[in-house]
SETI-170256 format. One line per 3 residues: number of its first residue (from 1); for each residue x, y, z of N, C-alpha, C. Coordinates in steps of 0.2 Angstrom, whole numbers, always signed. Layout:
! SETI-170256
NUM = X:Y:Z:X:Y:Z:X:Y:Z  ...
This chain:
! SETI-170256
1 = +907:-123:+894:+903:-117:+894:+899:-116:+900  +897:-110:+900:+894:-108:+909:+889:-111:+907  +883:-112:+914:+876:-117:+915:+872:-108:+911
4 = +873:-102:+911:+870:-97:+911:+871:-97:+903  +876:-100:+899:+877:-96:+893:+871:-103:+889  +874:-109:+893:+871:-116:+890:+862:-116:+890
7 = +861:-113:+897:+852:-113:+896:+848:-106:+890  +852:-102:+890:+849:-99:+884:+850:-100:+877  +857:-103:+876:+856:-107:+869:+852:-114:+868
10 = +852:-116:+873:+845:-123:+873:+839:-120:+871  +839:-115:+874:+833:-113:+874:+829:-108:+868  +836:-106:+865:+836:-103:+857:+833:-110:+852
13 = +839:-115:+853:+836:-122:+850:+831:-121:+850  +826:-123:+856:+821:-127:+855:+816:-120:+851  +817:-116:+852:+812:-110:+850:+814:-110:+843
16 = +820:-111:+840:+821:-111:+831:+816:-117:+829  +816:-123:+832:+812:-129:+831:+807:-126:+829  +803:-124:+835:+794:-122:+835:+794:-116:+829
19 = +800:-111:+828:+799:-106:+823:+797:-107:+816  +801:-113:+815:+804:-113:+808:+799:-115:+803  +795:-119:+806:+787:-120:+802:+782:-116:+802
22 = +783:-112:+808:+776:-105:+806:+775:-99:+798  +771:-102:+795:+767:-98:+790:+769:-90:+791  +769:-87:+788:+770:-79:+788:+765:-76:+793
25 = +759:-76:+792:+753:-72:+798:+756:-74:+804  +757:-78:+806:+757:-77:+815:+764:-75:+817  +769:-74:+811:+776:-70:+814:+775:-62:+812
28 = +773:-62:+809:+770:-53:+806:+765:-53:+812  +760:-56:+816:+758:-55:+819:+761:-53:+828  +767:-56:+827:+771:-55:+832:+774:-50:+833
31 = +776:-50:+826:+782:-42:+825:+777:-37:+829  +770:-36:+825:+768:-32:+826:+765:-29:+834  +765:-36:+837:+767:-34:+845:+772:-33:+847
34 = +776:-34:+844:+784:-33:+846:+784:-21:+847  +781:-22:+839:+781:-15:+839:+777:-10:+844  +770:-12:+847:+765:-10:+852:+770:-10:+856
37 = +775:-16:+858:+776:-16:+866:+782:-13:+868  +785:-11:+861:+791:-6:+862:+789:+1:+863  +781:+3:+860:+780:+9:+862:+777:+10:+868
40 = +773:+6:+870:+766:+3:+876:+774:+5:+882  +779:+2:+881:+786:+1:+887:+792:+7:+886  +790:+12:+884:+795:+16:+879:+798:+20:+887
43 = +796:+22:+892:+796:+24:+899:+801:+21:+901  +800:+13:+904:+806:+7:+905:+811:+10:+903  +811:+7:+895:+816:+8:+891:+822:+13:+892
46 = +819:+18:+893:+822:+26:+891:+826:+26:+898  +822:+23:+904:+826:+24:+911:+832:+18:+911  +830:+13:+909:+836:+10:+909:+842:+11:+904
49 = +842:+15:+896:+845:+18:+894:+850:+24:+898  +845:+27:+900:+849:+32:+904:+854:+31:+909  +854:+24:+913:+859:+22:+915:+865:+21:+910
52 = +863:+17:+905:+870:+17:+901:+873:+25:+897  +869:+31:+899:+871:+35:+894:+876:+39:+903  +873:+36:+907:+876:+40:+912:+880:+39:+914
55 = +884:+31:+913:+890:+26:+914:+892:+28:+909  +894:+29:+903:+896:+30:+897:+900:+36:+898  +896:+42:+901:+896:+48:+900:+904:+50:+906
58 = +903:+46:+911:+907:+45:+918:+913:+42:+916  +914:+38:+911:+920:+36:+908:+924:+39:+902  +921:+45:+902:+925:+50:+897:+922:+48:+891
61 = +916:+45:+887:+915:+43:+881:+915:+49:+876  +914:+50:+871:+916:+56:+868:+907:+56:+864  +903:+64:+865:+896:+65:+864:+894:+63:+858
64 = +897:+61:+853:+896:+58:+847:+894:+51:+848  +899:+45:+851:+895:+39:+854:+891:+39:+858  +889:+46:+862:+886:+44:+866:+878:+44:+864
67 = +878:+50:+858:+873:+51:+855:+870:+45:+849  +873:+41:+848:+875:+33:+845:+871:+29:+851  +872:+31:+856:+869:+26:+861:+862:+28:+865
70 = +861:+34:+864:+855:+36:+869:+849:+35:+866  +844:+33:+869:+838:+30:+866:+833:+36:+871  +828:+39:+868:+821:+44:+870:+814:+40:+866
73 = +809:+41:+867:+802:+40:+866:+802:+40:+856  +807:+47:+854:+803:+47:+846:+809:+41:+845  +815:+41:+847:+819:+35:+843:+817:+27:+844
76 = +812:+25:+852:+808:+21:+851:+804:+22:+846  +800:+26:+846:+794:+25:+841:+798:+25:+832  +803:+28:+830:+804:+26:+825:+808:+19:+824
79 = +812:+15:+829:+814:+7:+830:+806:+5:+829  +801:+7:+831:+793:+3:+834:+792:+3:+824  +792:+8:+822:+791:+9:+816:+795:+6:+809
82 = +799:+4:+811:+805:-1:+808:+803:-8:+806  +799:-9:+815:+800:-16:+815:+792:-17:+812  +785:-13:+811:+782:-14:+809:+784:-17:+800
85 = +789:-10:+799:+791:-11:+791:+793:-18:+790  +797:-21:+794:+799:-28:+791:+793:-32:+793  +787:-34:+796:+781:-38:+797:+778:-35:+788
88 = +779:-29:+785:+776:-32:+777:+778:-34:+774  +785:-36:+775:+792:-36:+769:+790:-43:+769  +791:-47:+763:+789:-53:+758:+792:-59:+764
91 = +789:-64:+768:+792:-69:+768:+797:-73:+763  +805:-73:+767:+806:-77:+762:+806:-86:+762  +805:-88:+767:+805:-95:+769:+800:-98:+764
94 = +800:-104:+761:+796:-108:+759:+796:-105:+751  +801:-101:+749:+801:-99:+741:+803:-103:+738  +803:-105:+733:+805:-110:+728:+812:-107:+724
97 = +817:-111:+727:+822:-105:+724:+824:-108:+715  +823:-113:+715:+822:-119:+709:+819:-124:+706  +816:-126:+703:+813:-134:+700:+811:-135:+697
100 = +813:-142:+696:+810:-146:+690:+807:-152:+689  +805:-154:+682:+803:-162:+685:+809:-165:+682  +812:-171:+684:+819:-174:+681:+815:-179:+675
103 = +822:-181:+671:+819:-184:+665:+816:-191:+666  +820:-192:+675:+817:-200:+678:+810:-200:+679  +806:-193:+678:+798:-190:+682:+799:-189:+690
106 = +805:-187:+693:+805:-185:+701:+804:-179:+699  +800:-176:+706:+801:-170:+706:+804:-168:+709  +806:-162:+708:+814:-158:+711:+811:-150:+713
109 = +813:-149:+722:+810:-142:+722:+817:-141:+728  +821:-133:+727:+825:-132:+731:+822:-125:+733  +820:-125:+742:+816:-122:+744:+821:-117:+750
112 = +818:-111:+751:+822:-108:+756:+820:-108:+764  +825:-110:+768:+822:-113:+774:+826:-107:+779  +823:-107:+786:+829:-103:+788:+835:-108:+792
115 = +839:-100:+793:+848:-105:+795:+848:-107:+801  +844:-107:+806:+841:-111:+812:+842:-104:+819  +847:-106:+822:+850:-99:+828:+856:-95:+824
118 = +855:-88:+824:+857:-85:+822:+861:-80:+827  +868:-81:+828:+871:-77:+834:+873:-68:+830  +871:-63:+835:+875:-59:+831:+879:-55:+836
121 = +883:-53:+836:+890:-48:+839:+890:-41:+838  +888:-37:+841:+888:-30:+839:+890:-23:+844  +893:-20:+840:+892:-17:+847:+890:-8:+847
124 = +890:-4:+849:+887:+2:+852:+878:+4:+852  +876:+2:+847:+870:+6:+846:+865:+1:+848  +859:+0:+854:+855:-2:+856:+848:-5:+850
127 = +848:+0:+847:+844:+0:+841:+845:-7:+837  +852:-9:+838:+852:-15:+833:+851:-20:+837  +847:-19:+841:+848:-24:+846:+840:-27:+845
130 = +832:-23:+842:+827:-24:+841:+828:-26:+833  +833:-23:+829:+833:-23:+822:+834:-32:+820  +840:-33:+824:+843:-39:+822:+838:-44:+826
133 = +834:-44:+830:+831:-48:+835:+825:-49:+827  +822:-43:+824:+815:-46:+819:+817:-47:+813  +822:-46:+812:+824:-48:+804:+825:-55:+806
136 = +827:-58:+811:+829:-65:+813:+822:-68:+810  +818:-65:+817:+809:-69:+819:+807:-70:+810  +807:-64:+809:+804:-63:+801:+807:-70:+798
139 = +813:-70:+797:+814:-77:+792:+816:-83:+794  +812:-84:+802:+810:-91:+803:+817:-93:+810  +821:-88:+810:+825:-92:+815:+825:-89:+822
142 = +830:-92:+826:+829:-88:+833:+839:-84:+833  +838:-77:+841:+844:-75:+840:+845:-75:+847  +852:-76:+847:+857:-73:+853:+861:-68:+851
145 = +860:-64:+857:+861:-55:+855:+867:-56:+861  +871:-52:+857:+879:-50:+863:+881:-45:+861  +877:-38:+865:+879:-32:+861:+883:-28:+864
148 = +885:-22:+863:+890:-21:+871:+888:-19:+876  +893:-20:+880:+891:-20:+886:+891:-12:+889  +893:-7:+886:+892:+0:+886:+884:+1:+886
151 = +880:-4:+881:+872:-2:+883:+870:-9:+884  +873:-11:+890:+870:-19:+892:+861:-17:+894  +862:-13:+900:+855:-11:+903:+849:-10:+897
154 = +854:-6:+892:+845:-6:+886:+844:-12:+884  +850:-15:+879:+847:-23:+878:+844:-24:+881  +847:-27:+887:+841:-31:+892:+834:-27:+893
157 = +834:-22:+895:+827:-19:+893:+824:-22:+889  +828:-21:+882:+822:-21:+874:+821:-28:+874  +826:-32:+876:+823:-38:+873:+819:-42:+879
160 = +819:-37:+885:+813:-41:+891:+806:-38:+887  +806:-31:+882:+799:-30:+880:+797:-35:+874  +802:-36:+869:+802:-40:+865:+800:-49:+870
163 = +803:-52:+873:+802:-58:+877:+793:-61:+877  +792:-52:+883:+784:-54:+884:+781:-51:+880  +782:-50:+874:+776:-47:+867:+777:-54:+865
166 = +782:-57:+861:+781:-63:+859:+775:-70:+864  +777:-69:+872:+774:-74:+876:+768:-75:+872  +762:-69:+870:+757:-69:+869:+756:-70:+863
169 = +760:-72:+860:+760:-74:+851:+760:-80:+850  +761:-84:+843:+763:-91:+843:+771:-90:+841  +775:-86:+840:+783:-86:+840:+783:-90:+849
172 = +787:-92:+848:+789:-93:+856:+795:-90:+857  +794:-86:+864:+796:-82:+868:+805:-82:+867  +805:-89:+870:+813:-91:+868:+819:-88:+863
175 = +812:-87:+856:+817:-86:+849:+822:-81:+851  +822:-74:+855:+825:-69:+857:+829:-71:+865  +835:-72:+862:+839:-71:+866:+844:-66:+869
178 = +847:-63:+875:+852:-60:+879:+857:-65:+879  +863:-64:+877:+869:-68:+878:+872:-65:+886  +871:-69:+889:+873:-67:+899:+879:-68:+899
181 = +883:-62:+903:+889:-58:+904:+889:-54:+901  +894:-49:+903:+899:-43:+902:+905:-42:+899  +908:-49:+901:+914:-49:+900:+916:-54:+893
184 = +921:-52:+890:+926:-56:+885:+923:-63:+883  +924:-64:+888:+923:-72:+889:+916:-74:+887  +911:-71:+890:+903:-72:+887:+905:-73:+877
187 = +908:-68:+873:+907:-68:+868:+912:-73:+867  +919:-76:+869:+919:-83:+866:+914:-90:+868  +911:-89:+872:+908:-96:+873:+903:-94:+865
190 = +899:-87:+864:+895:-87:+860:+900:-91:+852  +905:-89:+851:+910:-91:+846:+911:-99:+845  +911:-100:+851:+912:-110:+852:+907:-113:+850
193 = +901:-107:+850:+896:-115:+855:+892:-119:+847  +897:-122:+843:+896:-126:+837:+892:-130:+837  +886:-132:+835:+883:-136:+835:+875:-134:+839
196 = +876:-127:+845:+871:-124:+846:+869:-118:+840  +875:-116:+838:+872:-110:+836:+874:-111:+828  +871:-108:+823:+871:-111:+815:+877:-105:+814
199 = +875:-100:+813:+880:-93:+811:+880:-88:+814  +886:-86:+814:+887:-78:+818:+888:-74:+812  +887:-67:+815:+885:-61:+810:+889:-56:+816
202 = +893:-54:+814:+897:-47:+820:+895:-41:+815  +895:-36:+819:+892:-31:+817:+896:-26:+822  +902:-21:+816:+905:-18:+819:+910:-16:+816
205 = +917:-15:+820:+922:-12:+817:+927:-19:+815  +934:-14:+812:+937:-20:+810:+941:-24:+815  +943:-24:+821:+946:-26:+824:+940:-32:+828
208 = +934:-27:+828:+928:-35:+831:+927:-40:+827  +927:-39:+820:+925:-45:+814:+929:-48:+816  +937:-44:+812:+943:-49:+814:+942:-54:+821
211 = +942:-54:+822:+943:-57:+829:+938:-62:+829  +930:-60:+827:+926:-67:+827:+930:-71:+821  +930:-66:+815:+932:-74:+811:+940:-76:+811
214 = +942:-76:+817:+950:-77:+816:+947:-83:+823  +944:-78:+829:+942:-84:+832:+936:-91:+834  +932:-89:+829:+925:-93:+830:+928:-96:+827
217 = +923:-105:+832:+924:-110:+830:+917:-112:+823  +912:-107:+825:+905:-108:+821:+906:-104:+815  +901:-106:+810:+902:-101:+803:+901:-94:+804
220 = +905:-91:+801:+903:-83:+801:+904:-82:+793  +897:-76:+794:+896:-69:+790:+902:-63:+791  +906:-63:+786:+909:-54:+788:+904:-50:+785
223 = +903:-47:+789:+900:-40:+787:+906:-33:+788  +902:-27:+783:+906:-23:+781:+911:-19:+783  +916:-20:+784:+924:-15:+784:+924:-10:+776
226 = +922:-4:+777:+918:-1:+772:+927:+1:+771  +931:+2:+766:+935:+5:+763:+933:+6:+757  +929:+11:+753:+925:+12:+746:+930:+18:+745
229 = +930:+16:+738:+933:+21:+733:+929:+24:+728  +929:+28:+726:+926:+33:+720:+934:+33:+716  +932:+32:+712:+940:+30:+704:+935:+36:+700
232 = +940:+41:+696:+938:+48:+694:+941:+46:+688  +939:+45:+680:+942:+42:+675:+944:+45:+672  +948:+47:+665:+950:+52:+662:+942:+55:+657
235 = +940:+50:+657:+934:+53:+652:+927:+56:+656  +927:+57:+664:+922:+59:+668:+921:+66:+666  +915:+66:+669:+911:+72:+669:+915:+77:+675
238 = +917:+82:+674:+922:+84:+684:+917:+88:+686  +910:+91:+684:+904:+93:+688:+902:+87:+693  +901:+82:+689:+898:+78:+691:+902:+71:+696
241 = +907:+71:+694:+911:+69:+698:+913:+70:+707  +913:+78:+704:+915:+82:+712:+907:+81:+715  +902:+80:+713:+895:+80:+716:+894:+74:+719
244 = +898:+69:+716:+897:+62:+717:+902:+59:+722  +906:+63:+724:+913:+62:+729:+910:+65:+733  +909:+72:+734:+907:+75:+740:+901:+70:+744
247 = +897:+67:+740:+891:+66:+744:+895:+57:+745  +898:+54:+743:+899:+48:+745:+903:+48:+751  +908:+55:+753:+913:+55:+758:+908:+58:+765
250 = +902:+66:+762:+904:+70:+769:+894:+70:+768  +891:+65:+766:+884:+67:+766:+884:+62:+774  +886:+57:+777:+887:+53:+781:+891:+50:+782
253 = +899:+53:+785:+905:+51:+786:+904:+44:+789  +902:+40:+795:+900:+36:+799:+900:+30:+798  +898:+30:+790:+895:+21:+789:+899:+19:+784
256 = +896:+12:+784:+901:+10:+780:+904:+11:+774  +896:+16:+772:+896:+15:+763:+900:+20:+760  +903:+24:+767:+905:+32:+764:+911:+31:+760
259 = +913:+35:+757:+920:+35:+752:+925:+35:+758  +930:+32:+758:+936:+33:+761:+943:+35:+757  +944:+33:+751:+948:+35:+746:+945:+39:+739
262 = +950:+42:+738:+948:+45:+731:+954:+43:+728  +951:+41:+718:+958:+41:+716:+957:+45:+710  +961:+48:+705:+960:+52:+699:+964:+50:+694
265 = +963:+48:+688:+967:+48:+682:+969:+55:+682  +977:+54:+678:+982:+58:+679:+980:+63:+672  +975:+61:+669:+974:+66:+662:+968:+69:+664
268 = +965:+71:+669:+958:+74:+672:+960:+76:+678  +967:+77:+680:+968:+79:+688:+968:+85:+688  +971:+89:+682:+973:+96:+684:+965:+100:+683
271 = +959:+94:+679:+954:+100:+680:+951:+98:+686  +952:+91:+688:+946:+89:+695:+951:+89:+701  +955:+89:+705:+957:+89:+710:+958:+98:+712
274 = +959:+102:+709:+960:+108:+714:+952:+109:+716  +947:+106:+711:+939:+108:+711:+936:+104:+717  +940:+98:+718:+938:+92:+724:+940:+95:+729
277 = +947:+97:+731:+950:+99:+737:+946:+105:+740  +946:+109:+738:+941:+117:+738:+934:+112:+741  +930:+108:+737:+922:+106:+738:+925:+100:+744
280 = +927:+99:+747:+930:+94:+754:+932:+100:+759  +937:+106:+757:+938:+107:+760:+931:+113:+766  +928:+115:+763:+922:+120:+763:+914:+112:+766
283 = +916:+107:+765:+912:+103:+771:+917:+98:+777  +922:+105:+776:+925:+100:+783:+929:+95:+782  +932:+92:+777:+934:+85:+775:+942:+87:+776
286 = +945:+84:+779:+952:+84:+778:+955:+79:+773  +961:+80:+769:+961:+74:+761:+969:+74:+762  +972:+67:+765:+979:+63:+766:+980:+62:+759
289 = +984:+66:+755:+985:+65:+750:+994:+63:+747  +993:+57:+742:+1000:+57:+741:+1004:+62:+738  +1009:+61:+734:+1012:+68:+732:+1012:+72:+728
292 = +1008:+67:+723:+1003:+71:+716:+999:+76:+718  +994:+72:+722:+989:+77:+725:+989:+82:+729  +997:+82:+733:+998:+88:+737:+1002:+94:+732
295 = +1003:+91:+726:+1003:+95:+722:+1000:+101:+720  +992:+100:+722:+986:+104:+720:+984:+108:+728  +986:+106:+730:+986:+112:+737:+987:+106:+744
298 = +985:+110:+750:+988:+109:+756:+983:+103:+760  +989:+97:+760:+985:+91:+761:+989:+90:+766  +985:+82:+771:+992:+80:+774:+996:+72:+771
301 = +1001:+73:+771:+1004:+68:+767:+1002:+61:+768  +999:+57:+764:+996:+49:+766:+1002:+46:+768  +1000:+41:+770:+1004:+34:+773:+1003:+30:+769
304 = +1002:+22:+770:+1001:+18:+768:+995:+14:+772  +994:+17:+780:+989:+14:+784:+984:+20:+783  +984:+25:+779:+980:+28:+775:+975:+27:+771
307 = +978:+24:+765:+975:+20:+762:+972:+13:+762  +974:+9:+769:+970:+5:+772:+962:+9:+778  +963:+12:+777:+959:+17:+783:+951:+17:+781
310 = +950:+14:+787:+940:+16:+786:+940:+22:+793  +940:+27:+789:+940:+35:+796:+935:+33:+797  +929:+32:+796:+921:+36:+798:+921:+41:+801
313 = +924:+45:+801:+923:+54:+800:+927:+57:+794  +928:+64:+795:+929:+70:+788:+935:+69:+788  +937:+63:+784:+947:+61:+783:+943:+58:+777
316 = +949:+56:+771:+948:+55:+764:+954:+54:+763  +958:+47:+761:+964:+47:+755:+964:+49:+750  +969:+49:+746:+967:+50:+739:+976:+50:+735
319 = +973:+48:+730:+980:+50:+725:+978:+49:+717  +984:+52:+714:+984:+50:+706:+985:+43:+702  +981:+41:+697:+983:+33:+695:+985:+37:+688
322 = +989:+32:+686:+989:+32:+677:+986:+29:+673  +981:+25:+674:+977:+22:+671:+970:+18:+675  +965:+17:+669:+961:+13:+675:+963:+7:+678
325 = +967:+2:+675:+971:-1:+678:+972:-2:+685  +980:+5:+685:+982:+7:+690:+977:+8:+697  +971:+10:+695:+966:+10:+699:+963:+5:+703
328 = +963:+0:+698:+960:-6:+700:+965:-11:+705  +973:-8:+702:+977:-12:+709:+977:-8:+713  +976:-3:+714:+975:+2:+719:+970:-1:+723
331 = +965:-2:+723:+957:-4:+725:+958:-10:+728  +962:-15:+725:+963:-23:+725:+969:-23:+731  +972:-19:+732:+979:-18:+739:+976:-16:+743
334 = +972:-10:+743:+969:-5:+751:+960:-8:+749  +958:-9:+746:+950:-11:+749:+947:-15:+752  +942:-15:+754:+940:-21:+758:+934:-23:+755
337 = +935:-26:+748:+927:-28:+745:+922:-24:+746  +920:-20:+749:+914:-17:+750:+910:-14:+746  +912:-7:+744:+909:-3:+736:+913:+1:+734
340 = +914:-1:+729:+921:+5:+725:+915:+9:+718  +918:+15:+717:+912:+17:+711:+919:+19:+706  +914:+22:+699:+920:+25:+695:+914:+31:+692
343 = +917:+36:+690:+914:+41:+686:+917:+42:+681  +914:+42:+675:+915:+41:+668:+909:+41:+663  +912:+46:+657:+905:+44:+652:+909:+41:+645
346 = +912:+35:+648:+918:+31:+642:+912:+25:+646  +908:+22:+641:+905:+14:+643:+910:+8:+643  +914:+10:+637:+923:+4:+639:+923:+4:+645
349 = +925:+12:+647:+927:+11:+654:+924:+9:+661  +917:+10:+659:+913:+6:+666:+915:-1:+665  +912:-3:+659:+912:-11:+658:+920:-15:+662
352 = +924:-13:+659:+931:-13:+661:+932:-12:+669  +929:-8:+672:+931:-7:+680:+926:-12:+683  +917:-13:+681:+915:-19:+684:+917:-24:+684
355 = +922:-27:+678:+924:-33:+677:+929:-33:+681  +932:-30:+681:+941:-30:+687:+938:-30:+695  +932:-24:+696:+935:-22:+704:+930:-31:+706
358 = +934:-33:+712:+930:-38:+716:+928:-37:+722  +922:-33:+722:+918:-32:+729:+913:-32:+728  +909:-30:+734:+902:-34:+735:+899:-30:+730
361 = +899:-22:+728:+896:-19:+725:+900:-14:+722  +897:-14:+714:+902:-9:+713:+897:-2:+710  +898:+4:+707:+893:+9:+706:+898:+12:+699
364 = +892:+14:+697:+892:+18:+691:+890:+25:+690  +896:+30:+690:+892:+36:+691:+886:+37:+696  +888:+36:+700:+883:+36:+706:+887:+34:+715
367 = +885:+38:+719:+887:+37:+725:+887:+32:+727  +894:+30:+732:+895:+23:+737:+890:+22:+741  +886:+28:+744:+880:+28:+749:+873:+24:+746
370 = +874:+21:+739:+868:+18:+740:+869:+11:+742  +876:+9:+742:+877:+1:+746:+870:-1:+751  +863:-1:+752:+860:-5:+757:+854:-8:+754
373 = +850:-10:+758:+845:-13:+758:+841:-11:+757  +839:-5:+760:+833:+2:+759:+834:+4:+751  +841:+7:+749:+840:+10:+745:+840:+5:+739
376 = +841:-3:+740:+841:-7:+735:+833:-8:+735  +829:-7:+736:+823:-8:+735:+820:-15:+740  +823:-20:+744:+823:-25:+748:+821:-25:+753
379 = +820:-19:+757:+818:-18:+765:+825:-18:+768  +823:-19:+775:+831:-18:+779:+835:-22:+780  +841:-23:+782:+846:-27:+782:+850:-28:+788
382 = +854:-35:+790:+857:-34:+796:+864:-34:+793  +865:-32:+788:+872:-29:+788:+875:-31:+782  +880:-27:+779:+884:-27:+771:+889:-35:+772
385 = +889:-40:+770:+894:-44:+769:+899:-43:+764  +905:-44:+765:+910:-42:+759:+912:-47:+760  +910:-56:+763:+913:-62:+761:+911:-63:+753
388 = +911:-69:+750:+909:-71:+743:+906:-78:+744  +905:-81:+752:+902:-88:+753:+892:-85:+753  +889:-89:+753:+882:-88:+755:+877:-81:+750
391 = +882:-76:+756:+878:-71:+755:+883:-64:+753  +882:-58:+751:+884:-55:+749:+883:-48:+746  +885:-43:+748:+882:-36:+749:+878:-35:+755
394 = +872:-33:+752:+867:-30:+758:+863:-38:+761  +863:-36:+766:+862:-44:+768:+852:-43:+771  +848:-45:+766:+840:-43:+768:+839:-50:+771
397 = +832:-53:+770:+828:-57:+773:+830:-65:+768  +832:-65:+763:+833:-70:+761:+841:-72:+762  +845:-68:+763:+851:-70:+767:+850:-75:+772
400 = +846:-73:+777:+847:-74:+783:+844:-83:+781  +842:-85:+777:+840:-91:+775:+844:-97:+773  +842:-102:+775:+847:-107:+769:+843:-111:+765
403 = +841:-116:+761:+839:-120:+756:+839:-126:+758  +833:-131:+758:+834:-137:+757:+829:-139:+750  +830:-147:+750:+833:-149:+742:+826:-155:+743
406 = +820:-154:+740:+814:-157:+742:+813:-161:+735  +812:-171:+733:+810:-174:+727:+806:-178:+729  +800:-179:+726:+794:-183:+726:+794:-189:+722
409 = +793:-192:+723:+791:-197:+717:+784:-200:+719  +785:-204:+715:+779:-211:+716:+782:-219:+717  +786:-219:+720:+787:-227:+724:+796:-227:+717
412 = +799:-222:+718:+806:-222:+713:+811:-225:+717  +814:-228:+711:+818:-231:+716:+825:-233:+711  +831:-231:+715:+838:-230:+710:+841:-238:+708
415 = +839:-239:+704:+845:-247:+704:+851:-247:+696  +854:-251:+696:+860:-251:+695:+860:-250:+687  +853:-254:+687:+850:-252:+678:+848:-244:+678
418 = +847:-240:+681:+843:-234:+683:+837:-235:+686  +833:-229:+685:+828:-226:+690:+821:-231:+687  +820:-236:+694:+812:-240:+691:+808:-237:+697
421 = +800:-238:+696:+797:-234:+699:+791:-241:+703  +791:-243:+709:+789:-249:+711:+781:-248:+708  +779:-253:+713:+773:-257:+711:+768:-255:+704
């Protein structure tokens, strides 16, 4: 590894060290500087983003990314406003996730600690670059940041304000890191560096995930490859169904939680699919339909890498099932765990679909858009995991934690007879 990538992960260590036993008050106190000096610096900031919106711009990026990437004064101040929000959100370190006293008289307490350095991989939007830096701080551990290098200039900015807001705090400075380079190579040493760094967390598309957890040697988080379905049952509501597709696919195309597929039981198609097509087609949505569906008007034919597709824009698969079943292998061939929903007012049929679909989340009459953190009641998140190890769904503050396993006694001691207790 470079002496450049090696002194900043030292230097993550020793700052998780000094982190990991700070009481709530002096990190909520930090946050809270974090936030003053993102605004107090908001000029900085802004000029060094504009280099990258100016490089970006000069390479043909297309004004949607770019608009993803540019940072002004009010998007500071609502990032400044974020990060206050996670400084009141419930510390989760030090919770007692379990315990007992044993029948030997030990006591038994499994406590939540943090996961120590926390690397994350991200790449376009500069904003996550403060979000993932305090969601870290808040739950006790430190981060190394590798975000792309299309807004390398603003990272470095945010987190040279972030650096010296911490100096003056009891967080040490250290806990926020830049991962140094540009190039490929920077993000493998990040993937190797086993023993420096506890988890990575990529935060992206599917080809960057793939790649950390095909290539890291260190434990990874998948976070979310959104393939969500909306399943349309024979016994649904079609008012309420097309209300609940439309806003899952085109209320915000972009993220992960949006609907990507539509599927419809074949005894409710002929009243819901010509009502669907009409209400996609009148917000813009184009709908790759198989052959049943093109039967109800002008679609373009699906594929099979169709129904694998996370678009994040106004594109939607879709087909007809013959049963809820058929739905559920549908789901379990093209989904990617993430959220699948159903609409129906058959209570069989919900119970039957949460039983079958296996992802992170699944919804009931109700839009894929509420897959997060915010709208689950928990505060912010550094991202949806559709693994099934640790963590899972919306990943908040207690994710970001792991547990150790704390027994007391009074002079207890194991011998071959059992548990005798000295003197």
């Amino acid at each position: 590894m470079s002496t450049e990538f090696l002194k900043v992960a030292h230097a993550a260590r020793e700052a998780a060290a000094e982190l990991a036993p700070l009481p709530r008050a002096p990190k909520d106190r930090a946050l809270r500087a974090v936030a003053d000096a993102l605004v107090a610096h908001a000029e900085p900031i802004v000029e060094a983003n504009a280099k990258d919106v100016e490089r970006a711009r000069s390479q043909g990026t297309a004004e949607a990314m770019i608009d993803r990437l540019r940072l002004d004064e009010a998007r500071i101040a609502a990032i400044a406003e974020a990060v206050r929000q996670v400084a009141d959100l419930p510390d989760p370190v030090g919770e007692v996730v379990r315990g007992a006293t044993l029948p030997n008289g030990l006591e038994l307490r499994q406590l939540r600690v943090p996961l120590g350095v926390i690397g994350i991989i991200y790449e376009g939007r500069p904003n996550v670059t403060v979000d993932a830096a305090v969601l870290c701080l808040k739950s006790g551990n430190a981060v190394l940041l590798r975000g792309s290098s299309s807004a390398h200039s603003s990272n470095a900015a945010l987190v040279r304000v972030m650096q010296d807001a911490l100096a003056a705090t009891e967080v040490p400075a250290g806990a926020v890191q830049l991962v140094p380079g540009l190039t490929r190579e920077s993000v493998k040493e990040l993937m190797r560096a086993r023993g420096l760094v506890d988890v990575l967390i990529p935060r992206g598309g599917a080809s960057l995930i793939n790649s950390v957890v095909e290539e890291s040697t260190v434990p990874v988080i998948e976070t979310g490859v959104g393939n969500c379905s909306v399943y349309v049952d024979a016994d649904a509501d079609v008012d309420l169904a097309v209300q609940i597709l439309l806003n899952a696919k085109a209320q915000r195309p972009s993220v992960c939680n949006a609907a990507e597929t539509f599927l419809v039981h074949a005894d409710v198609a002929d009243a819901f699919v010509p009502r669907a097509l009409r209400a996609l087609a009148e917000a813009g949505v184009t709908v790759h339909g198989d052959a049943r569906i093109a039967a109800y008007g002008d679609v373009v034919p699906a594929t099979e890498d169709d129904f694998r597709a996370e678009y994040l824009s106004l594109d939607i698969a879709a087909a007809v099932v013959g049963s809820l079943e058929e739905a559920v292998a549908h789901i379990r061939r093209y989904g990617s765990g993430h959220t699948d929903a159903i609409v129906t007012r058959s209570q069989g049929a919900a119970r039957r679909f949460v039983a079958l679909v296996d992802s992170a989340a699944v919804a009931v009459n109700a839009s894929t858009r509420f897959t997060d953190g915010g709208e689950f009641g928990f505060g912010a998140e550094i991202g949806i995991s559709t693994q099934k190890l640790h963590a899972r769904g919306p990943m908040g503050l207690p994710e970001l934690t792991s547990t150790k396993w704390i027994y007391t006694g009074e002079g207890h001691l194991r011998t071959s007879e059992g548990t005798v207790v000295a003197g």
